[in-house]
C-alpha positions in Angstrom: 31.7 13.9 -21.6 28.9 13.5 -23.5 27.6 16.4 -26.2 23.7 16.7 -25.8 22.3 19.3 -28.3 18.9 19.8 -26.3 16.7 22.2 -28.2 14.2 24.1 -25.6 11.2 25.8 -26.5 9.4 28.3 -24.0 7.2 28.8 -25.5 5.8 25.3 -25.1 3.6 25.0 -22.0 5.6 22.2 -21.2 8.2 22.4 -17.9 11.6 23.1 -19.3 13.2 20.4 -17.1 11.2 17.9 -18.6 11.7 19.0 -21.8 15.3 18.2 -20.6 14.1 15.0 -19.2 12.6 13.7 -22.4 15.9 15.1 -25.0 18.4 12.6 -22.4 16.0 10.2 -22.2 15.1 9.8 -26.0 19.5 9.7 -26.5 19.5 7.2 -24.5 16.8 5.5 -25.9 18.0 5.9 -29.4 22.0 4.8 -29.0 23.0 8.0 -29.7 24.0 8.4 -25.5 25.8 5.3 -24.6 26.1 3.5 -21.3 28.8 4.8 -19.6 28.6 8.2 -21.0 29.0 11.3 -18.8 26.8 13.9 -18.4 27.8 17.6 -18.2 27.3 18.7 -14.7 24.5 20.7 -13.5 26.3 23.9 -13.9 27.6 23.4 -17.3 23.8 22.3 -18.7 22.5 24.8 -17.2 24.8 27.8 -18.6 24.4 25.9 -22.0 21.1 26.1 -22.0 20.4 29.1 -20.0 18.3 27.9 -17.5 18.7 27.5 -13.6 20.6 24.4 -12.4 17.7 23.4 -10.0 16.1 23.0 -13.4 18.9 20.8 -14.4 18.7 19.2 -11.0 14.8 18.0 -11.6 15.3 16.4 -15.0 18.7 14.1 -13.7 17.3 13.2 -10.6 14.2 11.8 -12.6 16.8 10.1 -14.9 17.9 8.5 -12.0 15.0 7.6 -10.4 13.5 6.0 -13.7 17.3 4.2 -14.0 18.2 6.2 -17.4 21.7 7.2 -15.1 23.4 7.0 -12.4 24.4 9.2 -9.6 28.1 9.2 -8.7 28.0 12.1 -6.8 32.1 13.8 -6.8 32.2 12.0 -10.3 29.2 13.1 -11.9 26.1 11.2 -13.3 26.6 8.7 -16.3 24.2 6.9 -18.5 23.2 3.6 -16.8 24.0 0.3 -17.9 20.6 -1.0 -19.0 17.9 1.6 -18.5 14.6 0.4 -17.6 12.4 0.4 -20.6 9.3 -0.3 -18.9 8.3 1.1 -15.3 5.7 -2.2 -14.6 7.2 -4.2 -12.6 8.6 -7.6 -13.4 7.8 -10.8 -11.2 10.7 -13.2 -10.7 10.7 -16.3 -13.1 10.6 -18.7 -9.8 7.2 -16.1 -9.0 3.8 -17.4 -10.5 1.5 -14.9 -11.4 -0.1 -13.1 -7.7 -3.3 -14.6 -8.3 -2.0 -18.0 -8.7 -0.7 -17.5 -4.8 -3.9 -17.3 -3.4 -7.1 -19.6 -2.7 -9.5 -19.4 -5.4 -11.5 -15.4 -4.9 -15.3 -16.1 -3.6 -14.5 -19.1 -1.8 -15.3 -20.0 2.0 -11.8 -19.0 4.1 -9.7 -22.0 4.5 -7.1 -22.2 7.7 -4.6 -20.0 8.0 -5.9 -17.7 5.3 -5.3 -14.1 5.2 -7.4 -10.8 5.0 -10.2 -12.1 5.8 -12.4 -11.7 9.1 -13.8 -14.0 11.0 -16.7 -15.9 9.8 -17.9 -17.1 13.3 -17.7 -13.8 15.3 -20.0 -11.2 13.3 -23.4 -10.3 14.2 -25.4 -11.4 10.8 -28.4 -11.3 12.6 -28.3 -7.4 13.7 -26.4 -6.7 9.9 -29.2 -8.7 8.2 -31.6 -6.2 9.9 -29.8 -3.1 9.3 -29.1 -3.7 5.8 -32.6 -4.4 4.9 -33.7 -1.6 6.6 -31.2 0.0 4.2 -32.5 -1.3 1.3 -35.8 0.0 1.7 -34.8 3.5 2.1 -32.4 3.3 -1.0 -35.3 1.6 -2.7 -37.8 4.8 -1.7 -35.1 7.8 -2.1 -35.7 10.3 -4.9 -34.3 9.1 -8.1 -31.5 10.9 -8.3 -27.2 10.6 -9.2 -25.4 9.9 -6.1 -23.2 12.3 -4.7 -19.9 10.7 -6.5 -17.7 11.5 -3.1 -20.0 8.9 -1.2 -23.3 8.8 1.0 -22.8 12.1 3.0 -24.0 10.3 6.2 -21.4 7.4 5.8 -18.9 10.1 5.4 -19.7 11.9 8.4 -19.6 8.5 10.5 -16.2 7.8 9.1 -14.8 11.2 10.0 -16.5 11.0 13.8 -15.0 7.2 13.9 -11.4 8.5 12.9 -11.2 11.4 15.2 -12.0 8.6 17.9 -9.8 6.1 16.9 -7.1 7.4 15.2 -6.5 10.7 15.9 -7.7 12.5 12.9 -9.3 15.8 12.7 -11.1 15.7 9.6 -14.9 16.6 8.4 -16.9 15.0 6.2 -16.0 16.8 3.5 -12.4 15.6 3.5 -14.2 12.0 3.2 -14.6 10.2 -0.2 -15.9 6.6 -0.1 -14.5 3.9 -2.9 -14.6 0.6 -3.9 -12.3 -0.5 -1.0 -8.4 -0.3 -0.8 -7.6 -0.9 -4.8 -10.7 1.7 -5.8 -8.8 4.5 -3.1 -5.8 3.9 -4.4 -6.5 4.3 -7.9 -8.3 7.4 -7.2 -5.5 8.6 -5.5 -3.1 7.9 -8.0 -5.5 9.7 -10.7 -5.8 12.5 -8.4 -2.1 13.3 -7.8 -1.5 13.3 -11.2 2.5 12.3 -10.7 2.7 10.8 -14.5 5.7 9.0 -14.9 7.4 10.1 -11.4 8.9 8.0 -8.5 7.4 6.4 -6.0 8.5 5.2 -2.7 7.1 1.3 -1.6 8.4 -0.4 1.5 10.2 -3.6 0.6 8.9 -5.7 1.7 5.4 -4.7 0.6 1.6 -5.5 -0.4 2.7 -6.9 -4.3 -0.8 -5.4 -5.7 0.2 -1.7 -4.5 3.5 -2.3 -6.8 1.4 -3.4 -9.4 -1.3 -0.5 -9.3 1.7 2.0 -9.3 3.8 0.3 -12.5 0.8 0.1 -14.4 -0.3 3.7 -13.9 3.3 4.1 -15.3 5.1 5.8 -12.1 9.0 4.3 -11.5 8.6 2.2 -8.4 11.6 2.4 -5.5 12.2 -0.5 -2.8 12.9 1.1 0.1 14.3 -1.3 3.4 12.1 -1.3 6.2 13.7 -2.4 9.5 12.6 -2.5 13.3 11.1 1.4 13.0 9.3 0.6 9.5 10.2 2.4 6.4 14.0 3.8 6.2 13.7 7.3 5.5 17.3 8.2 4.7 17.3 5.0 2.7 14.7 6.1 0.1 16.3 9.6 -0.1 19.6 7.8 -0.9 18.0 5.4 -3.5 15.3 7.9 -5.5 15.3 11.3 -3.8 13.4 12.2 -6.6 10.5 10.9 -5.3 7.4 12.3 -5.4 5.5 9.7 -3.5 5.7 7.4 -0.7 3.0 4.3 -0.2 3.4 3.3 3.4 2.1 1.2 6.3 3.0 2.9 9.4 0.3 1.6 11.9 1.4 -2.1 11.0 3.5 -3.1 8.2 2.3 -5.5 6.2 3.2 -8.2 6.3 5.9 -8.2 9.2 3.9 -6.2 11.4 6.1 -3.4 13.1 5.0 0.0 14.1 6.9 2.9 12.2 8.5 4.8 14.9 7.6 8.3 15.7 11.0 9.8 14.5 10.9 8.2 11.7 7.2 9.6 10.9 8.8 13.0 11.6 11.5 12.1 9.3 8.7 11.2 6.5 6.7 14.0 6.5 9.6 16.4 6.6 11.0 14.5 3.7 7.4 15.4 2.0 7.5 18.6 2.8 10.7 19.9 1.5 10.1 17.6 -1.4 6.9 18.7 -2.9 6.0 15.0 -2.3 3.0 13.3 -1.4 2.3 10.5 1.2 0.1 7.6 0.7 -1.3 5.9 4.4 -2.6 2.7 3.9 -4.1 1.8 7.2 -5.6 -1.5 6.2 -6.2 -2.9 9.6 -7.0 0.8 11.3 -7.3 -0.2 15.2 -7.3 -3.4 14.8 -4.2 -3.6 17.0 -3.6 -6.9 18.9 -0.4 -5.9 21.0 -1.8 -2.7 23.3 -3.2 0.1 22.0 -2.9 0.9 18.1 -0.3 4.2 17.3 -2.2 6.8 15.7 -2.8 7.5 12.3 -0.1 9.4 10.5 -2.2 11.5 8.8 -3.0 12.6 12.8 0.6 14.5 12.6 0.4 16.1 9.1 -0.2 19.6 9.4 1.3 20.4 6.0 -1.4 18.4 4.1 0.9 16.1 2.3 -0.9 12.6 3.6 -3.8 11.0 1.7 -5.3 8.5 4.7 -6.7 4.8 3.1 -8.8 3.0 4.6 -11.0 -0.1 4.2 -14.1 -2.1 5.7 -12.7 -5.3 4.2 -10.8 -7.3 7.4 -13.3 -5.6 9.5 -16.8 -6.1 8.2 -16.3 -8.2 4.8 -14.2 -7.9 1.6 -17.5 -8.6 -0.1 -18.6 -5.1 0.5 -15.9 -3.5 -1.3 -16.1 -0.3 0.8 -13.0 1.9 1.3 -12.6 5.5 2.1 -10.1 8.3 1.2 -9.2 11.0 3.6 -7.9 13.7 1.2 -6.2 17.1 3.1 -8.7 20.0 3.7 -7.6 22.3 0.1 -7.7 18.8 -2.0 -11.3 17.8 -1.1 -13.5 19.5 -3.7 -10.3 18.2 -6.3 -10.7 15.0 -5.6 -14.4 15.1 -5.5 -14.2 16.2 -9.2 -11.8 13.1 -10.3 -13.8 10.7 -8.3 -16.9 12.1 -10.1 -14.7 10.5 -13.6 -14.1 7.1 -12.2 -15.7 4.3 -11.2 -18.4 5.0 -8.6 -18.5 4.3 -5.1 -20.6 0.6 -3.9 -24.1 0.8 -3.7 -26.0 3.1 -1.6 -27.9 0.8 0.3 -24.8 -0.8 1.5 -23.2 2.3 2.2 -26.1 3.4 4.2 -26.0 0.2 6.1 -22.5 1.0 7.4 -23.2 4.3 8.3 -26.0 2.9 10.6 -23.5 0.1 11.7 -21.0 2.8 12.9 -23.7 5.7 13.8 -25.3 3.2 16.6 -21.8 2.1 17.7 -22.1 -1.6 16.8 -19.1 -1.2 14.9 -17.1 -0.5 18.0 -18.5 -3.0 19.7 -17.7 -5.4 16.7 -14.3 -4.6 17.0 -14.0 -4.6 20.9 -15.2 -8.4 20.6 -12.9 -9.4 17.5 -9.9 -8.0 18.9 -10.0 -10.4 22.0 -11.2 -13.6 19.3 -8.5 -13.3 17.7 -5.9 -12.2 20.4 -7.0 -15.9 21.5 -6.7 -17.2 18.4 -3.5 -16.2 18.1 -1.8 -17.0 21.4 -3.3 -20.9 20.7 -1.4 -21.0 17.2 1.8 -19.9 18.9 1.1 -22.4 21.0 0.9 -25.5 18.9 3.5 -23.9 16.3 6.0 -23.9 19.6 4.9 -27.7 20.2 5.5 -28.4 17.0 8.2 -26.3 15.0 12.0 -26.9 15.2 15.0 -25.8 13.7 15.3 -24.4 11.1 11.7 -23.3 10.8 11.3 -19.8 13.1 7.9 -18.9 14.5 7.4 -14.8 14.4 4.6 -13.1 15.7 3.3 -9.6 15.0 1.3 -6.7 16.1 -1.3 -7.8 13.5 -3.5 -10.6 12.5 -0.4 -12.6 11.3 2.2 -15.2 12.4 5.2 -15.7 10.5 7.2 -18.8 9.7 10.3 -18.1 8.7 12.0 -20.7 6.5 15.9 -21.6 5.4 16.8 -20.2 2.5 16.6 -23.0 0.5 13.3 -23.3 1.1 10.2 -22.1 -1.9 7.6 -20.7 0.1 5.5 -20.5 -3.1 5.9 -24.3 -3.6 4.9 -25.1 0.2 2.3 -22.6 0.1 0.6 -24.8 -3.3 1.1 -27.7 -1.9 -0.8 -27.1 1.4 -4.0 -25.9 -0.4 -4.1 -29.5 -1.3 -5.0 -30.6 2.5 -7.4 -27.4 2.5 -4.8 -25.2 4.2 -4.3 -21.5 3.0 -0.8 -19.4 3.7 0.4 -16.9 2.0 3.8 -17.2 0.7 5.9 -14.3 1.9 8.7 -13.8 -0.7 6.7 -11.9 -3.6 6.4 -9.7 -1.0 9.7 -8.3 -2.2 10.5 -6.5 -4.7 14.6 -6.9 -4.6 15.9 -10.4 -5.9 16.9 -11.1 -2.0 13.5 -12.4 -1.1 13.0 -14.2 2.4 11.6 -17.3 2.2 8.6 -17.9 4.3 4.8 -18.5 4.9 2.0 -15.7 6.5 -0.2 -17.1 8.4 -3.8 -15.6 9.0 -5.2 -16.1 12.9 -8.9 -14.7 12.0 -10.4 -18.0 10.4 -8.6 -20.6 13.3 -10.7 -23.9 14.2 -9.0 -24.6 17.5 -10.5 -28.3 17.2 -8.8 -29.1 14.0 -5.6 -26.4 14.6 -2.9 -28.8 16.3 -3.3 -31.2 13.5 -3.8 -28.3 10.7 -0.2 -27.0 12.5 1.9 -30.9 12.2 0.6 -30.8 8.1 1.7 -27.4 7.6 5.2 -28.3 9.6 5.6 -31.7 7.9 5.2 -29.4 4.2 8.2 -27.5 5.2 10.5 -30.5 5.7 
């Protein structure tokens, strides 16, 4: 068993299990703990150094979620093999960079292109008008700093449109605009304040929240999702020393299921007894295309553990770069002070724009009318992909705005997906979506930007790619 002679000092304003933390981790680090090595047990640190073992407790189970040891359970924990040195994720080699993976950014939608609305089906014409109208106000308001949370108006809209929608009870207050998904999760993140903890994702998962989350230096955990979404008892198995979870429980993205209700229960019980927090990315809200979208989780917190995302971008346009942050009643005037240290929220006339858009119900409207377009949409790619497809190439639909093709393993997804933007087709390969080496192979296919003129042929290319 290995000797650690961890010195503590109380009087430090530092916790005293991570002061424990950091002494293991900085043997390990140094050589002077080798792989292999075991660690006293909880009871026998603890006497040693006269604290409590749930102090002991906090400091290994951090080891083991950062992958400094390992968990044995009966025969102890021992000093992992190769400790991760660096909590950013890596890509796999056969993996190009995530931008690489994707049409060109500020370019017109090609077919079969994902997260992006519809270019034929919004009302320019009543927008044009709104925002202008907008623009002048912004242009004739007092000088004056913005409030940093966001245009009180557009906050009140929001929190009127998610009671309606999805089930939220929530004031304005509660309401902080950003700079769409990637600006609210960053304020999040800053706003917790987790450091170097764990953090749940679903695997698979969006790759740019894995990213955010390894480069704010937080130990990232694949957790399974299956037919219910994320696996509960799964992630307590693999990090219970979590203290966040990043899911997508109205539709997983990118395979589209709705997590269960026990297995919401399950979540924020897990949250609660852990201390933990929840992060709910609802990226496509109510935009629901099989029955009526489930509501929101943060609708069944009542221990304020849920931060609710959200985001204007496959609704509106990703060109306005407006997303919102639902934050628990006590956390409000909190997170109103970090967001008053980061970047600030998009311009006001913009935001006052979309507060008009959702005040004089258009938005609803909007959404009433896109939801049959691309319900329609949809149903006629299934269509030509049945005509078309064969063995071994699997058509999957979802609850979303995406149609799967599932390919043999031999396939690259990345490859195929490259090689179509050559005949000005656009889907997204599906296996950096994981985070684990066993990646599916397969390509995402978008249903928003459809031509129905040029989609059997656009289908035989894309099939004729995968052979």
């Amino acid at each position: 068993m290995a000797v650690l002679p961890i010195q503590l000092d109380r009087a430090r304003r530092t916790p005293l299990a991570a002061q424990i933390y950091c002494a293991i981790r900085e043997g390990i680090e140094d050589g002077r703990l080798a792989a292999g090595a075991r660690l006293p047990s909880w009871r026998d640190l603890a006497a040693q150094l006269g604290v409590s073992r749930g102090t002991v407790r906090v400091a290994y189970e951090r080891l083991i979620t950062e992958q400094f040891a390992i968990g044995l359970g009966p025969a102890g924990t021992r000093v992992a093999e190769r400790p991760s040195r660096s909590s950013t994720p890596e890509w796999s080699r056969e993996v190009p960079p995530l931008p690489d993976l994707f049409h060109e950014f500020g370019s017109a939608p090609l077919a079969f292109q994902m997260g992006v609305p519809s270019q034929d089906a919004f009302p320019f014409k009543l927008w044009s008008r709104i925002l202008t109208r907008a623009t002048r106000g912004a242009a004739a308001a007092p000088v004056a700093y913005p409030d940093p949370r966001g245009d009180p108006e557009l906050r009140k809209q929001i929190a009127a449109y998610l009671g309606l929608a999805r089930g939220i009870r929530c004031s304005a207050s509660q309401v902080l605009i950003t700079g769409g998904f990637s600006g609210a999760l960053g304020l999040a993140i800053q706003g917790l304040q987790l450091g170097r903890m764990g953090a749940w994702i679903e695997d698979p998962g969006f790759p740019l929240t894995r990213t955010a989350l390894g480069l704010a230096g937080m130990s990232v955990a694949a957790v399974p999702v299956d037919a219910e979404g994320l696996d509960v008892a799964a992630g307590i198995q693999i990090a219970p020393g979590a203290a966040l979870a990043v899911v997508t429980p109205g539709q997983h993205a990118p395979l589209g299921m709705t997590m269960s209700l026990p297995r919401r229960l399950a979540l924020l019980a897990w949250a609660r007894r852990s201390d933990a927090w929840i992060i709910e990315d609802d990226y496509l809200s109510e935009l629901q295309l099989k029955g009526r979208a489930a509501p929101a989780l943060a609708s069944l917190d009542h221990g304020g553990r849920v931060l609710h995302i959200g985001s204007f971008s496959k609704t509106i346009s990703p060109a306005l770069r407006l997303g919102f942050m639902v934050v628990p009643p006590e956390q409000g005037h909190r997170f109103g002070e970090v967001a008053a240290c980061l970047a600030p929220a998009p311009a006001a006339a913009v935001q006052r724009a979309v507060a008009e858009f959702l005040r004089e119900g258009c938005y609803l409207r909007h959404l009433r009318r896109t939801k049959r377009l691309y319900a329609a949409r949809r149903e006629a790619l299934l269509h030509c992909l049945g005509e078309t497809a064969s063995d071994p190439v699997k058509v999957q639909a979802t609850a979303g705005l995406v149609v799967i093709l599932s390919l043999p393993d031999f396939a690259s997804d990345v490859d195929i997906a490259s090689r179509a933007l050559q005949f000005g087709l656009a889907p997204a390969p599906l296996s950096p979506w994981y985070m684990q080496s066993s990646r599916q192979q397969g390509l995402l296919l978008g249903v928003t930007n459809l031509n129905e003129r040029r989609l059997p042929a656009d289908c035989r290319r894309l099939l004729e790619l995968t052979r």
